[in-house]
TORKOL-4160 file (C-alpha; in steps of 0.2 Angstrom, whole numbers, padded with zeros to 4 digits, m for minus):
226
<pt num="1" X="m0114" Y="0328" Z="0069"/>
<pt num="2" X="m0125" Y="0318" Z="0082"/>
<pt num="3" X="m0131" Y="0309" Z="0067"/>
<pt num="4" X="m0115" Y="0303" Z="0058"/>
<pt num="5" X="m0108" Y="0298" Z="0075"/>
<pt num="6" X="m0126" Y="0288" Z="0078"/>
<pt num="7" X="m0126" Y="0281" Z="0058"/>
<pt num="8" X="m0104" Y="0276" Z="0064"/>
<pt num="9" X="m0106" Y="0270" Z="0082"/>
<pt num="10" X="m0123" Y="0258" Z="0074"/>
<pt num="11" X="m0110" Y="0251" Z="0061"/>
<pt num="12" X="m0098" Y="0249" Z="0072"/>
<pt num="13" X="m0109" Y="0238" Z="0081"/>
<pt num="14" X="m0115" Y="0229" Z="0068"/>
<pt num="15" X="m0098" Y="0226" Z="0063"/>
<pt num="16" X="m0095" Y="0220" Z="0081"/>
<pt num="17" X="m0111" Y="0209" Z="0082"/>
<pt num="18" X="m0106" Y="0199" Z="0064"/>
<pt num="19" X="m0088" Y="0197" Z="0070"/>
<pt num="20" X="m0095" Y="0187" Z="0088"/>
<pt num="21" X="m0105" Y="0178" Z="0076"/>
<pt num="22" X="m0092" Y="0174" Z="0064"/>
<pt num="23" X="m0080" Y="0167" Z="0079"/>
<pt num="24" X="m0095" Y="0156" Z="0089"/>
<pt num="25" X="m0099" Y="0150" Z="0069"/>
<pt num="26" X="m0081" Y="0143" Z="0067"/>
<pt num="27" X="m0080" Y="0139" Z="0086"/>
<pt num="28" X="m0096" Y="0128" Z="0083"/>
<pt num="29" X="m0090" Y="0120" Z="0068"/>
<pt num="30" X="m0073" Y="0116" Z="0076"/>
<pt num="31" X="m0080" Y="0107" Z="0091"/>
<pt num="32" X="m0093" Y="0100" Z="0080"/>
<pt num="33" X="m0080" Y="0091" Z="0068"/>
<pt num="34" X="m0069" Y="0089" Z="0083"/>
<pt num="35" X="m0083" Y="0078" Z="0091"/>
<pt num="36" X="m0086" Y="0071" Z="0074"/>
<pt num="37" X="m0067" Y="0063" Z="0072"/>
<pt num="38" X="m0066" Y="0058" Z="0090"/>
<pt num="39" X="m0083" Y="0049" Z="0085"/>
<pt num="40" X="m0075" Y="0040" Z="0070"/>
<pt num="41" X="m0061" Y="0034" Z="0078"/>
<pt num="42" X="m0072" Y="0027" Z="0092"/>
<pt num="43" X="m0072" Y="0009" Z="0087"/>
<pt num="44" X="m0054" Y="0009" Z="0080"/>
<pt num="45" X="m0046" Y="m0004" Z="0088"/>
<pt num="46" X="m0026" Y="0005" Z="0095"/>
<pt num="47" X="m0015" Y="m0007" Z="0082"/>
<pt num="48" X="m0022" Y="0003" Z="0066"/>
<pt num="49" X="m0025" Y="0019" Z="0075"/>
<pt num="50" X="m0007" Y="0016" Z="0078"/>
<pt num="51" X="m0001" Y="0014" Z="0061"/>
<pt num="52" X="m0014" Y="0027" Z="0054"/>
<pt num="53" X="m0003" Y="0042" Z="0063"/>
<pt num="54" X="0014" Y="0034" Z="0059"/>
<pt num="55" X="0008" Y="0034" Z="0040"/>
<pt num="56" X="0004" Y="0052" Z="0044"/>
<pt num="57" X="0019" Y="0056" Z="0048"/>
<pt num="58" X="0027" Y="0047" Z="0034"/>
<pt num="59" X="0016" Y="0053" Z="0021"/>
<pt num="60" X="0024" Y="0069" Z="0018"/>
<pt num="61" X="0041" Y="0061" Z="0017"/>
<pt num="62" X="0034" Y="0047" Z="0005"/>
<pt num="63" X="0027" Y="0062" Z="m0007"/>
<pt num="64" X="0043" Y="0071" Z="m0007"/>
<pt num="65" X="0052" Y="0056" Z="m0012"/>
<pt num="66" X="0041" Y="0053" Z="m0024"/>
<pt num="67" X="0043" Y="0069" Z="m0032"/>
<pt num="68" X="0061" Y="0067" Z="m0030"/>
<pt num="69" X="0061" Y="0050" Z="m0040"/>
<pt num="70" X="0051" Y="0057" Z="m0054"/>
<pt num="71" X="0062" Y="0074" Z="m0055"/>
<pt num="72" X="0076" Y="0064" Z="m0057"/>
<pt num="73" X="0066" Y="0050" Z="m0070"/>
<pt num="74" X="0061" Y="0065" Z="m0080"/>
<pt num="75" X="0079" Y="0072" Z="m0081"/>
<pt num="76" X="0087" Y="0055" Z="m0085"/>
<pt num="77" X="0075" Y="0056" Z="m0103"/>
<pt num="78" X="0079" Y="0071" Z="m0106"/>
<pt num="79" X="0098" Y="0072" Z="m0106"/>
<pt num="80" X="0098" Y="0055" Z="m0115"/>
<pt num="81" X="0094" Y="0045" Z="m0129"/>
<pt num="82" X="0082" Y="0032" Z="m0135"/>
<pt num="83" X="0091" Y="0019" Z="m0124"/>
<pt num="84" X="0091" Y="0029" Z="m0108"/>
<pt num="85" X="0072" Y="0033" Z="m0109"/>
<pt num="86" X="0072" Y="0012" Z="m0112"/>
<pt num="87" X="0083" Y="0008" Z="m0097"/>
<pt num="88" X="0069" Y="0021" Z="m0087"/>
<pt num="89" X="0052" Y="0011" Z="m0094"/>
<pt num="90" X="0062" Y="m0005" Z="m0091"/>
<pt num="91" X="0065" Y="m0004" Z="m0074"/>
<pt num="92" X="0048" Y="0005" Z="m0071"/>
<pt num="93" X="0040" Y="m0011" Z="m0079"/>
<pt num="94" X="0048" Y="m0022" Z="m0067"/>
<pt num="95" X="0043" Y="m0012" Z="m0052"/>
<pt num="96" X="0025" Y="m0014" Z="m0059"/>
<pt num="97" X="0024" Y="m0031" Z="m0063"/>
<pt num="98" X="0032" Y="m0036" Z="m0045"/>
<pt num="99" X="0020" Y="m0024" Z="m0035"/>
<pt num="100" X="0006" Y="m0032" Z="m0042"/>
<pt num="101" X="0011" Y="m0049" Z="m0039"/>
<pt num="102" X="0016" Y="m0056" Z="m0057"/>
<pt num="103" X="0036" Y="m0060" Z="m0052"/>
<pt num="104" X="0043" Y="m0068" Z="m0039"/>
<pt num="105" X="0053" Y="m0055" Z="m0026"/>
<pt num="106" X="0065" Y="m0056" Z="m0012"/>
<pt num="107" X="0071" Y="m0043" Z="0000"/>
<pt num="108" X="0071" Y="m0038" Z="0021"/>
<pt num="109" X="0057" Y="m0038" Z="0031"/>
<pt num="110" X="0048" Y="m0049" Z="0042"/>
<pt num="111" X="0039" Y="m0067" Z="0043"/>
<pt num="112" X="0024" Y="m0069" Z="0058"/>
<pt num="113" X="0015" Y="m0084" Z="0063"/>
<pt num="114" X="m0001" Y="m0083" Z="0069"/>
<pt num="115" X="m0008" Y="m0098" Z="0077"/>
<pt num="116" X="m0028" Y="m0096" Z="0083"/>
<pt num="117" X="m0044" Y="m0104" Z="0082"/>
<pt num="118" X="m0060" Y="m0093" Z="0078"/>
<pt num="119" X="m0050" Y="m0081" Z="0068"/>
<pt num="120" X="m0058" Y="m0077" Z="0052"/>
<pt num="121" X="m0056" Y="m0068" Z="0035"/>
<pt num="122" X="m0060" Y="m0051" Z="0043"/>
<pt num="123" X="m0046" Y="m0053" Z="0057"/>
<pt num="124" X="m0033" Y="m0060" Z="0041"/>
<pt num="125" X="m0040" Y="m0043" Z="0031"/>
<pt num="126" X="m0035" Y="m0033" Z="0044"/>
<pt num="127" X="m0018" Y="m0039" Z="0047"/>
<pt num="128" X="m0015" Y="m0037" Z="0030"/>
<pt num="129" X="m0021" Y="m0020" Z="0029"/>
<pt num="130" X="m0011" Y="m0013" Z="0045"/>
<pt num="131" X="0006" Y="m0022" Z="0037"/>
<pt num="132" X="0001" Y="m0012" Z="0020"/>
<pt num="133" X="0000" Y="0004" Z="0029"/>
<pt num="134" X="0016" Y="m0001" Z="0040"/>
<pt num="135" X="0026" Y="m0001" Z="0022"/>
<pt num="136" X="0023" Y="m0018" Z="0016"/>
<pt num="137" X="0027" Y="m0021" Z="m0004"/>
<pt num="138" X="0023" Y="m0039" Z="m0004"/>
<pt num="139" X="0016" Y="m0051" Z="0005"/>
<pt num="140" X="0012" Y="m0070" Z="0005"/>
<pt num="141" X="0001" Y="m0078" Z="0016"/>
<pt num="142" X="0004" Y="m0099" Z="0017"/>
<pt num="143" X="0013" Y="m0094" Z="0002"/>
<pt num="144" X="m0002" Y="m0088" Z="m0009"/>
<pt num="145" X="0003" Y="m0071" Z="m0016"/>
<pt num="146" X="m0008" Y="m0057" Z="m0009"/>
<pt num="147" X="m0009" Y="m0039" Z="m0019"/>
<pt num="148" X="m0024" Y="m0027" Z="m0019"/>
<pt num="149" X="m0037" Y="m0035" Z="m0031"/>
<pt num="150" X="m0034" Y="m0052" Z="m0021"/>
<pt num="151" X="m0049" Y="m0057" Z="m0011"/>
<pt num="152" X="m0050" Y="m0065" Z="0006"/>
<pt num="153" X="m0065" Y="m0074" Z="0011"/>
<pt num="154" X="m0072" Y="m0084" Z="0024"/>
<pt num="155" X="m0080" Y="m0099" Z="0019"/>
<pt num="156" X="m0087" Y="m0117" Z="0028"/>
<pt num="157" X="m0069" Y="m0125" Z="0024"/>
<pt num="158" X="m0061" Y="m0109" Z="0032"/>
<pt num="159" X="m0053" Y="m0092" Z="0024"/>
<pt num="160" X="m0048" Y="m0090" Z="0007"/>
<pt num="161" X="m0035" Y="m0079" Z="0000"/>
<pt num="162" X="m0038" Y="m0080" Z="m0022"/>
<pt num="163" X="m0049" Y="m0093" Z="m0020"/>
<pt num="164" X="m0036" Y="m0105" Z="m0011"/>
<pt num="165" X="m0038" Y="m0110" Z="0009"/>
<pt num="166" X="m0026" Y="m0104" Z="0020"/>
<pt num="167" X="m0028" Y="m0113" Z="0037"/>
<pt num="168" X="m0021" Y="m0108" Z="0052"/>
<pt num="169" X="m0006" Y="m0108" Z="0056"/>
<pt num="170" X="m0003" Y="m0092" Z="0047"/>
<pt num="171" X="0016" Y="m0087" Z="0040"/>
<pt num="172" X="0014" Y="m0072" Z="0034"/>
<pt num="173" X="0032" Y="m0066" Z="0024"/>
<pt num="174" X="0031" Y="m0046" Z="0021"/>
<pt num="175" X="0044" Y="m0039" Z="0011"/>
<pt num="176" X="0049" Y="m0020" Z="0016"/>
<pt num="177" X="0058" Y="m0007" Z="0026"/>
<pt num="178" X="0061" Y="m0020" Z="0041"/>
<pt num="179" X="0062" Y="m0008" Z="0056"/>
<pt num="180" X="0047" Y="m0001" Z="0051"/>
<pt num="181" X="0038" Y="m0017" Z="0047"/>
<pt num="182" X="0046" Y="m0022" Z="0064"/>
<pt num="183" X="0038" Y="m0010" Z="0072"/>
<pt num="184" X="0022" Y="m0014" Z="0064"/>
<pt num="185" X="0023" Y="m0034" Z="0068"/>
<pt num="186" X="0027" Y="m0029" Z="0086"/>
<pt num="187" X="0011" Y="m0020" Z="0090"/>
<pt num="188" X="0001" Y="m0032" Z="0079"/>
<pt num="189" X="0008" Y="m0047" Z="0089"/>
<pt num="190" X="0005" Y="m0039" Z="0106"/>
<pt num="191" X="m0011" Y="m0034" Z="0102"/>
<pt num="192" X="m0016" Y="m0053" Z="0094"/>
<pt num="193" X="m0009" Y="m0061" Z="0111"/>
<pt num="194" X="m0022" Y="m0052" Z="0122"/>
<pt num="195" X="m0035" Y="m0060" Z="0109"/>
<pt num="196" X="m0039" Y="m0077" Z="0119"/>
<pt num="197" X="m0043" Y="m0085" Z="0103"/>
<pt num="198" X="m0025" Y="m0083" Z="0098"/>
<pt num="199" X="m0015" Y="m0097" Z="0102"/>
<pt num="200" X="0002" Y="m0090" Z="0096"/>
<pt num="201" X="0009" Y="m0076" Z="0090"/>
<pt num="202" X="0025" Y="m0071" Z="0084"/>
<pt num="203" X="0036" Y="m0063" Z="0071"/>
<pt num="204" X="0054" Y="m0063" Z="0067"/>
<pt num="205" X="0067" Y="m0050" Z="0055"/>
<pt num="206" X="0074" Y="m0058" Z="0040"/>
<pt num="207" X="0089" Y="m0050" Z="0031"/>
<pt num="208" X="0081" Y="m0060" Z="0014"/>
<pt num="209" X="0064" Y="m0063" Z="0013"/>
<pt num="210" X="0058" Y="m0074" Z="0000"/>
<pt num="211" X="0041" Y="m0076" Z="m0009"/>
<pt num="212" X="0041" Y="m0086" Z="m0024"/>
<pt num="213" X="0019" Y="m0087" Z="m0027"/>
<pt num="214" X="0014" Y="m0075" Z="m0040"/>
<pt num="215" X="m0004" Y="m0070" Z="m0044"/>
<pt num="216" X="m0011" Y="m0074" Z="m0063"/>
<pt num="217" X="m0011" Y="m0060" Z="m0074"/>
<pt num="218" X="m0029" Y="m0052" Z="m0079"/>
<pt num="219" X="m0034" Y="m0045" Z="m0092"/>
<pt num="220" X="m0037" Y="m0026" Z="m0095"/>
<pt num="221" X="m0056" Y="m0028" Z="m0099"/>
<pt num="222" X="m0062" Y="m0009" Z="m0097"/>
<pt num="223" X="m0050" Y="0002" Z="m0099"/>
<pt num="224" X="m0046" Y="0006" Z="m0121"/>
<pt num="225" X="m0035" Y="0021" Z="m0125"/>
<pt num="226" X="m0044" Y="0034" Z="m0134"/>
């Protein structure tokens, strides 16, 4: 019996032992990816750490909508016919063709002006980016379309966006949820006015924004169906 209780009360410890080591491994990991995000986020600047945890938050809601308008896509072609599954592709085909630039589109949202000198392609690619992520679905800048696939560059006459200069001033019209692209403009403009190459900085709410530039079409080079 002395044995067996030695043999239990040394597996017992060993279970013990391998447990503390299990917890100071995830503890050690944890602080170790803690220290790795707060790392990561050092040189954010607080306008798109800003916009990063509201589109956090939305994503979830921005999924289950999703899913909610393909359920309801999916049972619209199956209770009808031929011209119902037309009417869906239809309507999907515009929504395409306008997110990636090729139609002209109208709607609410908001229309900055940002007036600076020393401002660059990477400052212009940024504010794009940060209106994207605050729920932008088009956008024009000096009216030249921009969509993803568009590129912005910084050249000796200044920046470019598709190839064509855009000097400063720049009216950027975003189309898309306005009190949300409202909130977006208003940290972006805050944060722009404490930049002392900015010389303005502004943005206003319109009911109807209008952007009439469209991008050319390109070709599908690649991709072949099987």
């Amino acid at each position: 019996m002395s044995a067996l209780f030695k043999r239990q009360a040394s597996s017992r410890a060993i279970s013990v032992w391998l447990i503390a080591l299990l917890v100071a491994l995830v503890a050690t990991i944890q602080i170790r990816s803690q220290a790795e995000v707060e790392r990561s986020f050092a040189g954010t600047d607080t306008t798109s750490l800003a916009f990063l945890i509201d589109n956090l938050h939305r994503a979830n809601d921005s999924l289950q909508a999703e899913t909610a308008d393909l359920t309801q896509q999916e049972a619209t072609l199956q209770s009808g016919g031929d011209t119902a599954a037309s009417q869906v592709l239809t309507d999907e085909a515009n929504r395409l063709r306008a997110a990636e630039g090729l139609v002209p589109v109208d709607g609410p949202g908001v229309v900055l002006v940002v007036n600076a000198t020393g401002l660059g392609a990477l400052d212009l690619q940024d504010a794009l980016n940060n209106l994207g992520i605050g729920g932008a679905e088009a956008i024009a800048v000096n009216d030249r379309r921009f969509v993803v696939g568009v590129p912005i560059e910084q050249t000796q006459g200044g920046v470019t966006v598709g190839g064509a200069l855009v000097p400063v001033p720049w009216t950027i019209s975003v189309i898309g949820d306005a009190n949300r692209l409202a909130q977006a403009a208003d940290l972006m403009t805050q944060s722009l006015r404490a930049d002392r190459r900015v010389r303005e900085a502004t943005y206003r709410v319109e009911a109807d924004v209008v952007i009439r530039a469209v991008v050319s079409e390109r070709p599908f080079v690649y991709g072949v169906a099987p």
